[in-house]
Wavefront OBJ file of the C-alpha trace (Angstrom):
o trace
v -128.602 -31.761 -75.437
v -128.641 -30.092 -78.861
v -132.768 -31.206 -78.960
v -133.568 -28.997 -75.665
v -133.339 -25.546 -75.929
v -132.673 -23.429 -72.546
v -133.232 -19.504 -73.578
v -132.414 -17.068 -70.285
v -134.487 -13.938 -70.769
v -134.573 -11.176 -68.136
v -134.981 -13.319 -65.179
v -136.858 -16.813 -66.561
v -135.938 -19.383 -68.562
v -137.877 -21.468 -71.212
v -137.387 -25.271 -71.838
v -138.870 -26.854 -74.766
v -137.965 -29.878 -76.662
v -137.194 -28.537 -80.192
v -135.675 -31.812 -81.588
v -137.223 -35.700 -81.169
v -134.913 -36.923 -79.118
v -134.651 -40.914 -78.268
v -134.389 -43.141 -75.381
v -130.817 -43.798 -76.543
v -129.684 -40.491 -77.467
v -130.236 -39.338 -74.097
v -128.076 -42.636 -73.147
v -125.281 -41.355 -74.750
v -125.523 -37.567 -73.308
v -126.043 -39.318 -69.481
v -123.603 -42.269 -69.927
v -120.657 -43.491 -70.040
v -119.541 -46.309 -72.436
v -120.227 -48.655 -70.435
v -123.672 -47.451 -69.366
v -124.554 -46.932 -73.224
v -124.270 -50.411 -73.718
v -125.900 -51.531 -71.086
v -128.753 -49.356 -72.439
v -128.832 -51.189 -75.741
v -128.286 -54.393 -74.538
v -131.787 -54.271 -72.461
v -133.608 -52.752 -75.245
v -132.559 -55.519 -77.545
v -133.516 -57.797 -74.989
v -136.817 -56.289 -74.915
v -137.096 -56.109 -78.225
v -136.490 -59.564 -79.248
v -139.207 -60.616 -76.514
v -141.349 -58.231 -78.475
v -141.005 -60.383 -81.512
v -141.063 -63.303 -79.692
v -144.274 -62.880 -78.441
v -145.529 -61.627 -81.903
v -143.871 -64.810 -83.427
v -146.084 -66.706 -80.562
v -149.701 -65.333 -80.865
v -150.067 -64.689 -84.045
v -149.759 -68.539 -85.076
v -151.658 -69.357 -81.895
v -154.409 -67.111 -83.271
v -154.472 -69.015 -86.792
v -154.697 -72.306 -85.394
v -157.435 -71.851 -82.592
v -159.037 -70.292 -86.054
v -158.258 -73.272 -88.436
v -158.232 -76.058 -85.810
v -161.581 -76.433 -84.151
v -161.609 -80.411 -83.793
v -161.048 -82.121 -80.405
v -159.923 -85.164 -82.695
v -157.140 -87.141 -80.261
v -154.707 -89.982 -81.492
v -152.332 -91.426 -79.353
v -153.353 -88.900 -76.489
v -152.295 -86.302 -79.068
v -154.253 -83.439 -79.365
v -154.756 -83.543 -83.571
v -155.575 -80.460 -85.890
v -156.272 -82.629 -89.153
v -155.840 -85.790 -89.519
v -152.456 -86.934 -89.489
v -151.579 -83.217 -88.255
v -151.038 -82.376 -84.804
v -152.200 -78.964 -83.126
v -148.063 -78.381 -82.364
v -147.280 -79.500 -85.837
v -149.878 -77.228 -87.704
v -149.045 -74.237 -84.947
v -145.134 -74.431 -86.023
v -146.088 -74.736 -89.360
v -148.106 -71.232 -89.204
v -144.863 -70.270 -87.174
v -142.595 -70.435 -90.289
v -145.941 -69.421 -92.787
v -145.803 -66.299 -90.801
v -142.146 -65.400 -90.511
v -141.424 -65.562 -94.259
v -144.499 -63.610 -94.826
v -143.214 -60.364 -92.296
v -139.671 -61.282 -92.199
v -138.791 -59.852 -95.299
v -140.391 -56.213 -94.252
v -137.318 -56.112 -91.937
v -134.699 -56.029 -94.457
v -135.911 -52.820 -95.584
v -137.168 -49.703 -93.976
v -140.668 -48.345 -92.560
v -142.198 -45.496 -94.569
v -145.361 -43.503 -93.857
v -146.766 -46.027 -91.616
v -149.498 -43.511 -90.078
v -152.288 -45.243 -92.344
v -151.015 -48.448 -90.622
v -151.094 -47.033 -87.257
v -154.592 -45.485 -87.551
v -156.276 -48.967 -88.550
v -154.185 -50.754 -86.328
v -155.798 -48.344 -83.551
v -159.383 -48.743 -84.407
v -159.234 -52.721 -84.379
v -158.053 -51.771 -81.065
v -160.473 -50.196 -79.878
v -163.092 -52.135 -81.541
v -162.155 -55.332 -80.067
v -161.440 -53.963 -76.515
v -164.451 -52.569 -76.925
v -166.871 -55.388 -78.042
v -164.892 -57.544 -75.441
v -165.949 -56.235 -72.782
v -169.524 -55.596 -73.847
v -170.006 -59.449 -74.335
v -167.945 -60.233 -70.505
v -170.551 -58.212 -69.194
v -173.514 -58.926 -70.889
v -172.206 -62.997 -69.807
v -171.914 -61.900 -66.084
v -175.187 -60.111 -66.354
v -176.891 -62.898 -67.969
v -175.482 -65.514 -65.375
v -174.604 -67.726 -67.994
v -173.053 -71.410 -68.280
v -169.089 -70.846 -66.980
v -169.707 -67.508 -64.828
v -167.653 -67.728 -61.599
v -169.058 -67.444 -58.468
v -167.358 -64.864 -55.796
v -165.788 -67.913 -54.029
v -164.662 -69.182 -57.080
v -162.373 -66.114 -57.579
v -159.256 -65.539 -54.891
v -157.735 -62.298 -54.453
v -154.298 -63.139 -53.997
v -152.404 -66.158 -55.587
v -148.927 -65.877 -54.949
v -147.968 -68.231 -57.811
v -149.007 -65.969 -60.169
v -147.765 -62.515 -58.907
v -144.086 -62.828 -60.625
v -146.233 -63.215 -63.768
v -148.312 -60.692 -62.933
v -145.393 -58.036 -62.524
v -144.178 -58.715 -65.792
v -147.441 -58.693 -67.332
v -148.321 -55.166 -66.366
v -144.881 -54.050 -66.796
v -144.871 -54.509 -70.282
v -148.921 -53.474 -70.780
v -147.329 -50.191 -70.107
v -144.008 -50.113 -72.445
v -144.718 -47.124 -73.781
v -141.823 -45.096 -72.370
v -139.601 -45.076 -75.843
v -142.624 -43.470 -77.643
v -142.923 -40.585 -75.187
v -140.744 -37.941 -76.883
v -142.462 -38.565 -80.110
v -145.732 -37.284 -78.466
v -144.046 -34.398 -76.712
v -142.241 -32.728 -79.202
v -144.979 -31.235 -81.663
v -146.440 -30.148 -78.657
v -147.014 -26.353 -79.008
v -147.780 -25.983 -75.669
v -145.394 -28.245 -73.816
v -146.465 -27.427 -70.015
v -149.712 -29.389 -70.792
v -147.688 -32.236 -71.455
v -148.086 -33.761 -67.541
v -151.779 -33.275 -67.756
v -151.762 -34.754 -71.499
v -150.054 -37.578 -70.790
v -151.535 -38.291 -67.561
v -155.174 -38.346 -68.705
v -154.188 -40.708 -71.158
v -152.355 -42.998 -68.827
v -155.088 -42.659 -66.670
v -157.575 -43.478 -69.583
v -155.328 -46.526 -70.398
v -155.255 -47.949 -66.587
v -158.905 -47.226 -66.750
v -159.491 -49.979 -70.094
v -157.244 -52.198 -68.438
v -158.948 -52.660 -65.310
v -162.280 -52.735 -67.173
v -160.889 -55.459 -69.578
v -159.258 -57.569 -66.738
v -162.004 -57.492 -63.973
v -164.830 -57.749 -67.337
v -162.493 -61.039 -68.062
v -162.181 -62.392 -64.376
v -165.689 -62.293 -63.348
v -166.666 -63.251 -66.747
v -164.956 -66.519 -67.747
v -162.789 -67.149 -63.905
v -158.813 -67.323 -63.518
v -158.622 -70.661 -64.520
v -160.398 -70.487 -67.850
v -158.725 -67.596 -69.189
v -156.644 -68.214 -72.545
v -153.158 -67.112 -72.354
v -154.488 -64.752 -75.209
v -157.609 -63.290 -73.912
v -159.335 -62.883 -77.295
v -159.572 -67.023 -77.871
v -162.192 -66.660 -74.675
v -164.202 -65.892 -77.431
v -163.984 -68.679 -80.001
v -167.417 -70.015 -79.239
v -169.569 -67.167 -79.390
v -172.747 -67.648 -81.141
v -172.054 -64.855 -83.399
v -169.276 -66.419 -85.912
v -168.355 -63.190 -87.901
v -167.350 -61.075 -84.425
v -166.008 -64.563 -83.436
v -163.367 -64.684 -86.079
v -162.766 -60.746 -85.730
v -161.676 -61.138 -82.283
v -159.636 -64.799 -82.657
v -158.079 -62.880 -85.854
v -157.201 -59.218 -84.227
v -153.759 -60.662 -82.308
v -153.010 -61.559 -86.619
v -153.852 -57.714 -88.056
v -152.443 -56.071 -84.732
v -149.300 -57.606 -84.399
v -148.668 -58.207 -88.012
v -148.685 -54.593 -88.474
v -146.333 -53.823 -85.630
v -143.972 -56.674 -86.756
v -141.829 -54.788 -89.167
v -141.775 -51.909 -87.340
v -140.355 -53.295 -84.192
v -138.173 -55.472 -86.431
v -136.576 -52.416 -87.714
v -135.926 -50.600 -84.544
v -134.311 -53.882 -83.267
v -131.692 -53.990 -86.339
v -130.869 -50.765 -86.029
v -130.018 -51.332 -82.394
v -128.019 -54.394 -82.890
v -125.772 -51.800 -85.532
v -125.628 -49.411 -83.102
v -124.718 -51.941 -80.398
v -121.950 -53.758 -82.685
v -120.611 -50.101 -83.713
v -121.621 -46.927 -85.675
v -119.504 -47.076 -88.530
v -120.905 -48.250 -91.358
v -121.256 -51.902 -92.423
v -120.824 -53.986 -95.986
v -124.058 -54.016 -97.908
v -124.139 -57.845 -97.420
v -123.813 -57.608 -93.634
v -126.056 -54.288 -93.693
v -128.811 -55.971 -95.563
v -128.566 -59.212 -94.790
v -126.689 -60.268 -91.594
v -128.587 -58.036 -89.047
v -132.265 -58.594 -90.819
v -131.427 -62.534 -89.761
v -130.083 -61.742 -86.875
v -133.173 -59.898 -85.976
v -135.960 -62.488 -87.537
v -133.815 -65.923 -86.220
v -134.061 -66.016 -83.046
v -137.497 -64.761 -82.566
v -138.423 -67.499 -84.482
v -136.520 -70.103 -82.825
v -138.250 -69.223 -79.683
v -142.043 -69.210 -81.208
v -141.173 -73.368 -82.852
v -140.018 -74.041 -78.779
v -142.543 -72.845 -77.016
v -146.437 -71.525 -77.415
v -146.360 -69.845 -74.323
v -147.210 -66.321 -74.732
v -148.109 -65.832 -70.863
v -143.874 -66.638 -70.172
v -142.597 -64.828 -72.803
v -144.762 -61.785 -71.623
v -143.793 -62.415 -68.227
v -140.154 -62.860 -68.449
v -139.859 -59.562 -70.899
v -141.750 -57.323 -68.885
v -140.346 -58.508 -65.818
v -136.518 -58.056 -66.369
v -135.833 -55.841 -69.133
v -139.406 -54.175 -69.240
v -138.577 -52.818 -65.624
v -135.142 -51.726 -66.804
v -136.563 -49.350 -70.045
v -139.485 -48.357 -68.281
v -138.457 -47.538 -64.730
v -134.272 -47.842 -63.911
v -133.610 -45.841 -67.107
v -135.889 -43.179 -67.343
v -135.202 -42.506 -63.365
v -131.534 -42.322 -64.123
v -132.280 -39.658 -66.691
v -134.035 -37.863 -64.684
v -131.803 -37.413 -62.218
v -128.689 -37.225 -64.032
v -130.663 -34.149 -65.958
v -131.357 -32.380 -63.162
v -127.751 -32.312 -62.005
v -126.861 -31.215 -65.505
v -129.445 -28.656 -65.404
v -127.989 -27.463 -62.029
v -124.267 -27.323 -63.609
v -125.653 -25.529 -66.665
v -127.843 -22.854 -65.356
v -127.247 -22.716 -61.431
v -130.053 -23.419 -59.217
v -132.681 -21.222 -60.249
v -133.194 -22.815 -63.687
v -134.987 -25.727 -62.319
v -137.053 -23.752 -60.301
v -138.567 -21.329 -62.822
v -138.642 -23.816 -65.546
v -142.435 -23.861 -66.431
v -142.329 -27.796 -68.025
v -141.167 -28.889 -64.051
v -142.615 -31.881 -63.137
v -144.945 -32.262 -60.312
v -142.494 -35.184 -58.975
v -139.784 -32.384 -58.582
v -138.104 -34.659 -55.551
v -135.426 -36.733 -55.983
v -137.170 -39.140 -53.897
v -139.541 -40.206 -56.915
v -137.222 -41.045 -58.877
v -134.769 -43.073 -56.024
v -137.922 -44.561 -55.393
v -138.708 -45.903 -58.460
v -135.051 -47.105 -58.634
v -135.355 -49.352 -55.331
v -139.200 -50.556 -56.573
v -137.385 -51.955 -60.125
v -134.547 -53.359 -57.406
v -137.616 -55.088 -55.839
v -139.039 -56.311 -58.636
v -136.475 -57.853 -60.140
v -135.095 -59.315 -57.208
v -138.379 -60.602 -56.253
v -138.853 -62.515 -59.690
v -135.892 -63.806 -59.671
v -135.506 -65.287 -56.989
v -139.123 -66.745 -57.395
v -138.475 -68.483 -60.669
v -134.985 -69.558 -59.550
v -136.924 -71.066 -56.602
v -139.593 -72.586 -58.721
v -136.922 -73.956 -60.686
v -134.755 -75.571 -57.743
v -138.761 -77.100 -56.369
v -139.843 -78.310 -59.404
v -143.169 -76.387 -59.046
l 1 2 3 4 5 6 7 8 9 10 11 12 13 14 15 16 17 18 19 20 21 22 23 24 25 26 27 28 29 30 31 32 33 34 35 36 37 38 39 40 41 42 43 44 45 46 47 48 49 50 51 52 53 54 55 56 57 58 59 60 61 62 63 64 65 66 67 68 69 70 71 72 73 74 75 76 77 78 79 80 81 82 83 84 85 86 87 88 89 90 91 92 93 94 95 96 97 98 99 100 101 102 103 104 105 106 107 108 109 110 111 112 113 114 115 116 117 118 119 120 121 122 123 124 125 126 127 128 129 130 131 132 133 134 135 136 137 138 139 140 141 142 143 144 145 146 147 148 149 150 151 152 153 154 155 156 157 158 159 160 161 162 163 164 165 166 167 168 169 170 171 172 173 174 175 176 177 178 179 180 181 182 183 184 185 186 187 188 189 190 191 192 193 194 195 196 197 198 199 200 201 202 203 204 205 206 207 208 209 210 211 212 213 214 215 216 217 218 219 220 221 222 223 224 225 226 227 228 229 230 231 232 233 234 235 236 237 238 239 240 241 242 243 244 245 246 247 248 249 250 251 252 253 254 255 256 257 258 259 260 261 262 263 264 265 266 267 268 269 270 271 272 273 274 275 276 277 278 279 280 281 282 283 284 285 286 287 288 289 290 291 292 293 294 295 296 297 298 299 300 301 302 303 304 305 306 307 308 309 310 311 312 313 314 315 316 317 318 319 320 321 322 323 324 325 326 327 328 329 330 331 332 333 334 335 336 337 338 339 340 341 342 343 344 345 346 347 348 349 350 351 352 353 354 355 356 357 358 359 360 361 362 363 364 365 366 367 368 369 370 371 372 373 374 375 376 377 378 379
């Protein structure tokens, strides 16, 4: 590839990455056609679930804010009067997407202010999260599980659960953005691996915090609406609100990167400025937004994204790349290349990545044939 640069000098080489290169640039250097395709067709996938589940908790978020009665008519679960909590969630539905949706018919600039805020309200709210869990479990209070109120294996929920922490860790298409202004790029294992590391590390503090804290069956499919009662109203309505400043912000941007991959999916010539501007900005908002007025779901959406095309972008392709590189490596620059190359990975066996091909083969096959079960049962 034109982005990684091989020098041979006496008797080493040196790899760097010189060039950003993409998840589907590399798809076209590996594949064929047909594999290229394939590529784009589960990132689309996995992008639409992206804004599906964006279209789906943000308007969840606004009306656990706005509707706070437990007013019932008819055995209808009412938001205002003559309103019901479906009504006035589809209504922020459509409030939100022609609020955002325009941002996708144009292009992100300079979003680095953007991603620095939207950073710190992460790690403000993760952070005062699990301070008030903890402080609840310490102080014993009203709603605390007990130990045998908590089971440590429900198989109902492990499908879910696959999916769930499948796509907690998408992070695999913003990977050679981090490694290319690297100056030193055989740190980048240990870089990336302390902050992996530092990620699993919040996660488990956040989920067991959340478990022993408010109990499996009282958790909210979004986690910060735990919180809606808390005697403090101000940090109440920062929490219930973060899914609405987070998500907003990454809206457009994902919204981009899926229209561009529908063009590049469709072909790579270029289009009429009607069908440019305005066919693939719809074709990217519409059926996101079809989804979040059918269902409020997040927890299935997450599930089902993570699950089938979140194991394809972040285990079946990167393995493939990895060992369709080394062969090229070996074709390139014989045998010894790969050996002296100081950026090696410390999973140098072809078993890792094999491995990780029959795990994703597991997976899937595993979730499948759980919800196609479920389905057949009725359960």
């Amino acid at each position: 590839s034109s982005g990684i640069n091989a020098e041979y000098g006496g008797t080493k080489y040196s790899f760097r990455i010189t060039k950003r290169i993409e998840m589907s640039e590399l798809a076209e250097v590996f594949f064929n056609k047909v594999g290229v395709v394939i590529f784009y067709f589960a990132m689309i996938i996995y992008l639409y679930g992206d804004l599906a589940i964006y279209t789906v908790a943000v308007p969840t978020s606004l009306a656990s804010v706005t509707c706070k009665s437990n007013y019932v008519e008819n055995n209808v679960s009412m938001c205002w009067k003559g309103v019901t909590k479906m009504n006035a969630y589809r209504s922020f539905v459509a409030v939100y997407v022609l609020c955002i949706g325009p941002f996708v018919f144009f292009n992100a600039q300079k979003t680095k202010l953007l991603q620095i805020v939207s950073s710190l309200l992460r790690h403000t709210s993760f952070f005062i999260m699990v301070v008030i869990a903890l402080d609840r479990i310490a102080q014993k209070v009203d709603g605390v599980p007990s130990k045998t109120d908590i089971k440590t294996l429900v198989m109902d929920k492990v499908p879910d659960f696959i999916g769930v922490s499948v796509y907690c860790f998408m992070c695999q298409h913003s990977l050679p953005s981090f490694i290319t202004p690297m100056k030193f790029q055989q740190r980048a294992t240990a870089v990336l691996f302390s902050a992996l590391t530092a990620c699993l590390g919040v996660y488990l503090l956040v989920c067991y915090s959340a478990t022993f804290s408010f109990g499996p069956d009282h958790l909210e499919n979004i986690y910060t609406l735990n919180f809606e009662n808390f005697h403090i109203l101000p940090i109440a309505l920062f929490l219930e609100l973060y899914p609405v400043f987070c998500l907003s912000a990454s809206y457009p941007i994902i919204g981009i990167t899926l229209r561009n991959n529908l063009k590049t999916l469709f072909s790579k010539e270029e289009y009429p400025w009607i069908v440019d501007r305005i066919v693939f900005p719809l074709l990217t908002i519409v059926p996101p937004t079809i989804i979040g007025l059918a269902t409020s779901d997040v927890e299935v959406l997450v599930a089902y994204t993570g699950a089938f095309s979140g194991v394809a972008i972040q285990y079946i392709f990167p393995a493939c790349f990895v060992l369709l590189g080394r062969v090229k490596v070996k074709e390139t620059f014989g045998r010894e290349a790969s050996r002296v190359n100081k950026n090696h990975s410390v999973f140098s066996s072809n078993a890792w990545p094999i491995g990780l091909l029959v795990w994703s083969a597991c997976c899937m096959g595993f979730v499948l044939y759980y919800k196609i079960s479920s389905a057949i049962t009725g359960s």
